[in-house]
Backbone as CSV, one residue per row, in Angstrom:
resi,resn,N_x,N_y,N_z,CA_x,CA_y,CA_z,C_x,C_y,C_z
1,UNK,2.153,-40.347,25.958,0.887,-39.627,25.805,1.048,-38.428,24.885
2,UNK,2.374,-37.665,24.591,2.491,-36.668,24.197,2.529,-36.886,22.203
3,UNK,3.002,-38.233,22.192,3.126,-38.759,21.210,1.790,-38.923,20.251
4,UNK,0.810,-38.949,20.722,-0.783,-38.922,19.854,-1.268,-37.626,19.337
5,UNK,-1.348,-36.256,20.114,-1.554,-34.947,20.002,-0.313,-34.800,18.956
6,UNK,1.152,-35.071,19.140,2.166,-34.593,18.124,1.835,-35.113,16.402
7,UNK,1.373,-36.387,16.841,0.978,-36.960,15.511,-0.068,-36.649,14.949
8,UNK,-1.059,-36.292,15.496,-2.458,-35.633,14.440,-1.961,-34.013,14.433
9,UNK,-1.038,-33.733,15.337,-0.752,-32.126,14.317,0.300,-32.320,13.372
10,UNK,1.523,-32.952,13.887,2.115,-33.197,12.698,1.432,-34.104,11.220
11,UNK,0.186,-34.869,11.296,-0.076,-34.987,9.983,-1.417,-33.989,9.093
12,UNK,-2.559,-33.422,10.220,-2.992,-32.409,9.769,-2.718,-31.007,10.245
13,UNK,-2.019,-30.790,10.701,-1.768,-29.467,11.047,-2.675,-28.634,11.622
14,UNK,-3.588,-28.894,12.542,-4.602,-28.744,13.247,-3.864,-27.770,14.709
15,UNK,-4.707,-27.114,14.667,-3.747,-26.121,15.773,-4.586,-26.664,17.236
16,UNK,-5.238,-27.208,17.350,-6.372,-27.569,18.657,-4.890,-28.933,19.090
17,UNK,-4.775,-29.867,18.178,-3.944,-30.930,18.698,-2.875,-30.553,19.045
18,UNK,-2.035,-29.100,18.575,-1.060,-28.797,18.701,-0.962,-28.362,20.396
19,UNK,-2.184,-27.573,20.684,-3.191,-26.798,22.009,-2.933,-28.153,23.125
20,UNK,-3.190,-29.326,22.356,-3.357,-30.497,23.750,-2.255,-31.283,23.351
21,UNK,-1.102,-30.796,22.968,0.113,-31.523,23.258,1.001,-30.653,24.241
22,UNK,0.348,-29.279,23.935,1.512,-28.384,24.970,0.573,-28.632,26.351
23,UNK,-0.772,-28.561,26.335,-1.389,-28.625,27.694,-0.887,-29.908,28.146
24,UNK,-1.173,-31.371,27.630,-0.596,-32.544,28.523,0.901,-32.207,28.775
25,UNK,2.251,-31.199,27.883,3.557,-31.196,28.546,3.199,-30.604,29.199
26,UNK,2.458,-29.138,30.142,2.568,-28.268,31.112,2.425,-29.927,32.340
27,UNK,1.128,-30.725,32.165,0.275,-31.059,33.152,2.038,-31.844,33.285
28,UNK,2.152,-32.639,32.796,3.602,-33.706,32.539,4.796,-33.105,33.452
29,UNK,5.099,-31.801,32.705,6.461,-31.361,33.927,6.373,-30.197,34.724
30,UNK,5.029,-30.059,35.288,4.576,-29.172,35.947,5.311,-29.516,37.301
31,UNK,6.093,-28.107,38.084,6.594,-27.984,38.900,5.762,-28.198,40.451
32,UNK,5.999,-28.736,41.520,5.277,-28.116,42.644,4.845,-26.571,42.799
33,UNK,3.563,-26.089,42.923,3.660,-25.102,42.973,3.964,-24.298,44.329
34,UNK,4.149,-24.730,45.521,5.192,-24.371,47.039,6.071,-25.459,47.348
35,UNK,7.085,-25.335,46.965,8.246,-25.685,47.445,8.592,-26.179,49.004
36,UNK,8.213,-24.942,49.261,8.619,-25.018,50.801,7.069,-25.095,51.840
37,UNK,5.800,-26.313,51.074,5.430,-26.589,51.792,5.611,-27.808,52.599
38,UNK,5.597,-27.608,54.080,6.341,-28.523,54.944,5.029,-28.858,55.453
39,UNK,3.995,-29.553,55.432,2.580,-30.117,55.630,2.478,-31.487,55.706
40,UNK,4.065,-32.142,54.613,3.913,-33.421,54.758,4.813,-33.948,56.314
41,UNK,5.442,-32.378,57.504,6.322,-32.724,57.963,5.891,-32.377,58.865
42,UNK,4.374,-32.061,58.901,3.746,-31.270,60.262,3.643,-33.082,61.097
43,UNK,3.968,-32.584,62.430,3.418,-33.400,63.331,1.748,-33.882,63.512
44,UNK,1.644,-35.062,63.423,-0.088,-35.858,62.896,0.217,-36.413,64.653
45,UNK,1.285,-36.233,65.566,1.012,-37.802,66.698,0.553,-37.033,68.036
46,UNK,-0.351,-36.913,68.750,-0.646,-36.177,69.646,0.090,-36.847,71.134
C-alpha cells in the first residue's frame, strides 16, 4: 500500500502524496497505544 503514495511523489513530487505515504506508515506500524491493557484478561465467566 505504501508503494502507490511513494510512486506519485517520487514521479511528481507532490508533497500531499508524500503526506499519505507517511500517514498510511504511522496507521501500518502504529504501536498499541496501552500496553498494559489487561481487558482481554478480565474475567467474562460469572
Amino acid at each position: 500500500m505504501i508503494d502507490v503514495p511513494w510512486k506519485i511523489f517520487s514521479q511528481t513530487g507532490n508533497i500531499e502524496a508524500y503526506l499519505w505515504m507517511k500517514e498510511v506508515e504511522s496507521d501500518v506500524y502504529q504501536e498499541p497505544e496501552d500496553e498494559n491493557d489487561h481487558t482481554l484478561f478480565e474475567d467474562t465467566h460469572f
